[in-house]
Z-matrix of the N, CA and C atoms (Angstrom, degrees):
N
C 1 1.452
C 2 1.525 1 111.30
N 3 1.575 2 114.19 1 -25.70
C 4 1.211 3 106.76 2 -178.13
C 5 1.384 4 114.31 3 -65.41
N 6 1.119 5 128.44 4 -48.27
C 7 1.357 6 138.43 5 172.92
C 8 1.332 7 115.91 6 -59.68
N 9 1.369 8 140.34 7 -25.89
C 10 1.207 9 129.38 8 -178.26
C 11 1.413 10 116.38 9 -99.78
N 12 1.149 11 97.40 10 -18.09
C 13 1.998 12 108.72 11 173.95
C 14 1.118 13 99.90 12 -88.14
N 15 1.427 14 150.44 13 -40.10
C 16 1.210 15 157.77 14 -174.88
C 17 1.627 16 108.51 15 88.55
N 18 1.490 17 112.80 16 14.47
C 19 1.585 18 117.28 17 177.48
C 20 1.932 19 101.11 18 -94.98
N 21 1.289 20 118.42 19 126.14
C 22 1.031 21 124.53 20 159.80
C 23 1.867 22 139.38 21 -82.64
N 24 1.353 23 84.98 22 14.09
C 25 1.994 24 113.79 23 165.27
C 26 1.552 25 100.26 24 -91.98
N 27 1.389 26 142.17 25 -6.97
C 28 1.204 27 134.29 26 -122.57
C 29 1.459 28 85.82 27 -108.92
N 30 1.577 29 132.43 28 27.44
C 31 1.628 30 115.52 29 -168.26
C 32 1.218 31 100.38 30 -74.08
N 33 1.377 32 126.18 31 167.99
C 34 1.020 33 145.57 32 178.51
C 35 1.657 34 123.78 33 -44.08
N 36 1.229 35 96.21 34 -49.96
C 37 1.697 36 113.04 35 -172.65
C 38 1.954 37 95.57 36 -88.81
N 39 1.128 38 119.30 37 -15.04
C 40 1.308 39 101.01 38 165.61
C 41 1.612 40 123.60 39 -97.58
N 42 1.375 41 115.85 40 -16.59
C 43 1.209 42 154.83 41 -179.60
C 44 1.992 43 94.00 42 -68.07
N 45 1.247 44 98.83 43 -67.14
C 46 1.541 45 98.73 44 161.46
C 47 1.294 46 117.49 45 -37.34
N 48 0.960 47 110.43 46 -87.49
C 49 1.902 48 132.02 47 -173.20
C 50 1.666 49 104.93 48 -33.12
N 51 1.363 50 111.31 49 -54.34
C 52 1.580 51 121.44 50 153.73
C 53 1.150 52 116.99 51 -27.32
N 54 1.263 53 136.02 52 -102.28
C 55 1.445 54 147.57 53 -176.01
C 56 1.680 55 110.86 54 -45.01
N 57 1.558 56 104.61 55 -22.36
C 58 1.194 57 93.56 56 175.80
C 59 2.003 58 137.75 57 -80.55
N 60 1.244 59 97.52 58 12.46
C 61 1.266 60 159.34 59 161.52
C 62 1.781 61 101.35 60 63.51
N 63 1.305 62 111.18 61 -135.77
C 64 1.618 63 106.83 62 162.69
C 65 1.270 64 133.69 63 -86.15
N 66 1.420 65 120.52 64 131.14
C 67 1.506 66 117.63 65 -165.03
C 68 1.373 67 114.13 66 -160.12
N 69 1.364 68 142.71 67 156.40
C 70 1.117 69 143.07 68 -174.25
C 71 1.628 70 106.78 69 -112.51
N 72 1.254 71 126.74 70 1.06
C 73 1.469 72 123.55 71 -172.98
C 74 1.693 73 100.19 72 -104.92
N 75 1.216 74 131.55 73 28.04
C 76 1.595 75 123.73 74 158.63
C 77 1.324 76 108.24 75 -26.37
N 78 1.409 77 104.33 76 -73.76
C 79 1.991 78 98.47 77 -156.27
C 80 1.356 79 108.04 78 -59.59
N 81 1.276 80 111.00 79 -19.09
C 82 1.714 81 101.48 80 172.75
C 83 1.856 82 120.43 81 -78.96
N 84 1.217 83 111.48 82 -18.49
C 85 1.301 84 118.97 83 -174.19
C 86 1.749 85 110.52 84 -67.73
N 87 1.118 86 120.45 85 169.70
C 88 1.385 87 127.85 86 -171.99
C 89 2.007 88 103.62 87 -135.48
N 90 1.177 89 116.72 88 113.39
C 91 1.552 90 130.29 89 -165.13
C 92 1.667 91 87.16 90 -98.92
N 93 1.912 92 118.39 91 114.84
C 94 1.084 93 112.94 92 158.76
C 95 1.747 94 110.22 93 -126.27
N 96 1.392 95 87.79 94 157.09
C 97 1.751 96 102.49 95 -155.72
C 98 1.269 97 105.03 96 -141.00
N 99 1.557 98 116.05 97 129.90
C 100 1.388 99 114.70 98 167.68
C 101 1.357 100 120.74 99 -56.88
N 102 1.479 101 93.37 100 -50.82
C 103 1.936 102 100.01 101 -176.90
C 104 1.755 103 97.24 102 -114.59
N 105 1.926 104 78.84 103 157.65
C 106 1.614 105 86.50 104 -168.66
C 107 1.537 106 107.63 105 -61.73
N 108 1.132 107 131.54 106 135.90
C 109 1.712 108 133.73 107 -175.00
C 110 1.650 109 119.82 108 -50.26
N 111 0.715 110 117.04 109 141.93
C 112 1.791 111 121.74 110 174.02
C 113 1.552 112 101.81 111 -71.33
N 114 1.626 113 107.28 112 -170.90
C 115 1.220 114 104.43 113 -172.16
C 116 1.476 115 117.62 114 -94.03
N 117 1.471 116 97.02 115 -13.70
C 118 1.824 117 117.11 116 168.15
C 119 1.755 118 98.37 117 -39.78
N 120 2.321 119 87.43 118 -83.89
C 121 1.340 120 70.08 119 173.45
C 122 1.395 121 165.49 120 -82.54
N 123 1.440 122 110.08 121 -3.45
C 124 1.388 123 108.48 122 161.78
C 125 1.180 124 135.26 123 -63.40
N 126 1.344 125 121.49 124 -31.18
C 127 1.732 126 139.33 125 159.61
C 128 1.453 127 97.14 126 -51.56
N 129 1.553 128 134.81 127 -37.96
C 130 1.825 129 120.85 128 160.29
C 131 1.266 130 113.29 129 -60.44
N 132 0.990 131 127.85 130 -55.66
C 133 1.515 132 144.88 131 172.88
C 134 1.302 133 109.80 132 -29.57
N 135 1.013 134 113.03 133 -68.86
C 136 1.538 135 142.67 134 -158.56
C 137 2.109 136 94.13 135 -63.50
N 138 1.308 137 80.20 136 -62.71
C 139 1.899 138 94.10 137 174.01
C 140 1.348 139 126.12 138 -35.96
N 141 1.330 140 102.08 139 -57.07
C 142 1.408 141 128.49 140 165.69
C 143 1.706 142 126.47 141 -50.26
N 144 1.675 143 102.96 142 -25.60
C 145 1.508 144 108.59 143 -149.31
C 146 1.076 145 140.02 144 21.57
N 147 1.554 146 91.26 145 65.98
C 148 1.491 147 109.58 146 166.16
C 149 1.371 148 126.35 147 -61.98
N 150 1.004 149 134.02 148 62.40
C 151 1.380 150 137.50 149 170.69
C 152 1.789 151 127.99 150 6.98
N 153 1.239 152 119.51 151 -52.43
C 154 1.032 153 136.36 152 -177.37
C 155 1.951 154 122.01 153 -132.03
N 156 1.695 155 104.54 154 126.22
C 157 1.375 156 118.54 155 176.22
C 158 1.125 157 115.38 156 -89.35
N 159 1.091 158 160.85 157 105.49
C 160 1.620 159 136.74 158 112.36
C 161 1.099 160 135.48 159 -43.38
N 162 1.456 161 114.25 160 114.89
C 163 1.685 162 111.13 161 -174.22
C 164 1.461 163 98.15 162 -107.69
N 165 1.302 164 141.04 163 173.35
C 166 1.252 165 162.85 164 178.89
C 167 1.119 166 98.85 165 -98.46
N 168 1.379 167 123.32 166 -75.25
C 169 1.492 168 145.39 167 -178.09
C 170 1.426 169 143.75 168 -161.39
N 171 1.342 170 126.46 169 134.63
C 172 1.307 171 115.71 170 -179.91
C 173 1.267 172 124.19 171 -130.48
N 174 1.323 173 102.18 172 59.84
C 175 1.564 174 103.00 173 177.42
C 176 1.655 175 105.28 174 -107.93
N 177 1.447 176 120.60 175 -25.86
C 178 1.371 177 111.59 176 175.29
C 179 1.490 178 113.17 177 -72.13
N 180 1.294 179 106.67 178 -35.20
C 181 1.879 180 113.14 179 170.42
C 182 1.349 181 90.66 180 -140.50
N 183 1.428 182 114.96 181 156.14
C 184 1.253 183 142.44 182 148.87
C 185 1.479 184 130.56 183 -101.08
N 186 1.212 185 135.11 184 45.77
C 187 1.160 186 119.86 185 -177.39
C 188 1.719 187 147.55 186 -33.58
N 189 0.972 188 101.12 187 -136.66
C 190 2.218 189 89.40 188 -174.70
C 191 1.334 190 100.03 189 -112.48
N 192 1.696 191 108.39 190 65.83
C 193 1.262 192 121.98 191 157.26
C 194 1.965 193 117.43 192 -61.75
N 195 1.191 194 106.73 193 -25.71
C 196 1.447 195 117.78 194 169.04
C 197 1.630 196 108.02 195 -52.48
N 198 1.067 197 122.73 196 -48.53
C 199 1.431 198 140.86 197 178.17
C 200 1.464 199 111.90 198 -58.34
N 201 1.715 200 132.50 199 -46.80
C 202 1.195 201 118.94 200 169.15
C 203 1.142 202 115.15 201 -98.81
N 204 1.646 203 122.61 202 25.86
C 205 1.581 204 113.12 203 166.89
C 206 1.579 205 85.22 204 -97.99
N 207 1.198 206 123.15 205 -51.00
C 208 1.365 207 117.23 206 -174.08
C 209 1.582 208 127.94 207 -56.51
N 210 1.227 209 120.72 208 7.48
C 211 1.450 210 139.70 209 -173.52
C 212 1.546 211 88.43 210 -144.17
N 213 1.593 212 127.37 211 43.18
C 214 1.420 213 108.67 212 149.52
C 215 1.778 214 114.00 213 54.01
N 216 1.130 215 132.50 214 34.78
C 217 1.619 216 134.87 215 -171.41
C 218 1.524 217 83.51 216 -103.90
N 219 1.463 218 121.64 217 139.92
C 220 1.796 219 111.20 218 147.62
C 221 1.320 220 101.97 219 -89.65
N 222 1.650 221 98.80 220 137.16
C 223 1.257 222 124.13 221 -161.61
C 224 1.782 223 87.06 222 -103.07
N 225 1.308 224 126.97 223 124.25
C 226 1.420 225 106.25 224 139.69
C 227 1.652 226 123.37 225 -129.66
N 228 1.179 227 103.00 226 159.80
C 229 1.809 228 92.83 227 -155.04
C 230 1.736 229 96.31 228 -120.43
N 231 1.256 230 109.82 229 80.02
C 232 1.787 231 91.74 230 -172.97
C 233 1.512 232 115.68 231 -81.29
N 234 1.191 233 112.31 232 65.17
C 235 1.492 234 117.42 233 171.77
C 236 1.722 235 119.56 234 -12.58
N 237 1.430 236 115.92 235 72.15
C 238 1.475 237 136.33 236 -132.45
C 239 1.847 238 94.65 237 -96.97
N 240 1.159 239 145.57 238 78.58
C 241 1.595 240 142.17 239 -166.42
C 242 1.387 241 96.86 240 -31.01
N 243 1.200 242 131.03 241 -67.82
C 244 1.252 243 108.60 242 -176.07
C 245 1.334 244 129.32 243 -78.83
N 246 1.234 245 117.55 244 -6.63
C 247 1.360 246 103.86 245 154.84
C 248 2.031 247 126.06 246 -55.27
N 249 1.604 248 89.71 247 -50.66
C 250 1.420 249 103.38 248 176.04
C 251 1.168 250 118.62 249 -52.40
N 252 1.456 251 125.02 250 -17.90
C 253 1.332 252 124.66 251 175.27
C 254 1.203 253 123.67 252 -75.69
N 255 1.425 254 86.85 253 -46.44
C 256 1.706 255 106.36 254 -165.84
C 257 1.613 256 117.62 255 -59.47
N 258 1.541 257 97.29 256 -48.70
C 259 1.675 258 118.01 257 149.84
C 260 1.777 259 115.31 258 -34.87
N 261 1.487 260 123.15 259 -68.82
C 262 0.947 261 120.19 260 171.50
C 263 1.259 262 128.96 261 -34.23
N 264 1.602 263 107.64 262 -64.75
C 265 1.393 264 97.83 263 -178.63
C 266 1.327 265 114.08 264 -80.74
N 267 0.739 266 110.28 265 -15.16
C 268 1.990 267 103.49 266 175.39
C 269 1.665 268 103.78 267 -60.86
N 270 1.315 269 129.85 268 -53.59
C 271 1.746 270 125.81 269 153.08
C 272 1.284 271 120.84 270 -24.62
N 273 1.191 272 113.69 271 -80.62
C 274 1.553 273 120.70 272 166.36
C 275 1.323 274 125.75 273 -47.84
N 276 1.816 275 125.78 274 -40.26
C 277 1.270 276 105.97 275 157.26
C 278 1.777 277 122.51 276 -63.61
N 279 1.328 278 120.66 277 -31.62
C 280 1.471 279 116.99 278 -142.61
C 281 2.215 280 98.95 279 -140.38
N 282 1.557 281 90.02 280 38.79
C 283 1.816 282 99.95 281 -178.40
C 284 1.751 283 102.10 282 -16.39
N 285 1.432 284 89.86 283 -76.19
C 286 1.942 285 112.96 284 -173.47
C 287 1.388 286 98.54 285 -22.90
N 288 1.874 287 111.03 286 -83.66
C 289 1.302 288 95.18 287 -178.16
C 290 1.479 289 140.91 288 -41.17
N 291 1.206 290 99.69 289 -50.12
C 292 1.854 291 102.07 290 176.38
C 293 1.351 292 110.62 291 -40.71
N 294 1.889 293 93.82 292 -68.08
C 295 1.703 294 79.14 293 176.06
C 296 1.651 295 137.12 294 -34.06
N 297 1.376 296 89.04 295 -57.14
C 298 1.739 297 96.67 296 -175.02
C 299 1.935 298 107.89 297 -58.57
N 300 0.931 299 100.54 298 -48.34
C 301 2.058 300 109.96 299 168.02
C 302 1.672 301 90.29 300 -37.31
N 303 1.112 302 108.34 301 -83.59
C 304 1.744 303 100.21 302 -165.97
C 305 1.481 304 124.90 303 -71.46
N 306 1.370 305 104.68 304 -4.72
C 307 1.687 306 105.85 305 174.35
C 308 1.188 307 124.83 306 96.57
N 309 1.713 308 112.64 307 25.12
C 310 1.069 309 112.74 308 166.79
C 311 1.740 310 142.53 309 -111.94
C-alpha cells in the first residue's frame, strides 16, 4: 500500500490499525505481522494498547521489539520459514524498496 498510495506511513501493521477503524477494545485485539514491526509501527501499536504481537519473523529485520516487552505487550516471534523467505526474497528482489520501507 505504501507504494501504491504514494503515502510512506502506509506499512502494513499501521495500514491495519487504520482500517480497523474506531474502537475501544485495543487491549483485547491481537496485531499479526509478517515482519517484526518498525518503530513507526509499534509506536501505533503501543498507542493503541494493543496487548498482544505476532511476528512471523525477525531475522531479516528486527524491529523495536525492545519497546513492547518494555510496555508489557506479549511479544511472540514465530520465526515462521516461510515467512523468512518470503521476506528474503522480497529484499533481494526489490533492495530500493526495502530500503526506502525502513528508512534508509
Amino acid at each position: 500500500m505504501r507504494v501504491q498510495s504514494g503515502d510512506p506511513t502506509a506499512h502494513a501493521e499501521t495500514a491495519c490499525i487504520r482500517n480497523a477503524g474506531r474502537r475501544r477494545d485495543w487491549a483485547e485485539l491481537t496485531l499479526v505481522s509478517t515482519l517484526s514491526p518498525c518503530i513507526m509501527c509499534t509506536g501505533t501499536a503501543l498507542l493503541y494498547r494493543i496487548s498482544r504481537v505476532v511476528v512471523g519473523e525477525n531475522r531479516n529485520f528486527q524491529g523495536a521489539e525492545d519497546l513492547f516487552r518494555k510496555a508489557g505487550v506479549e511479544l511472540v516471534v514465530l520465526e515462521d520459514a516461510d515467512c523468512i523467505q518470503l521476506m528474503a526474497d522480497f529484499i533481494r528482489a526489490h533492495p530500493d524498496l526495502w530500503n526506502e520501507d525502513i528508512g534508509m
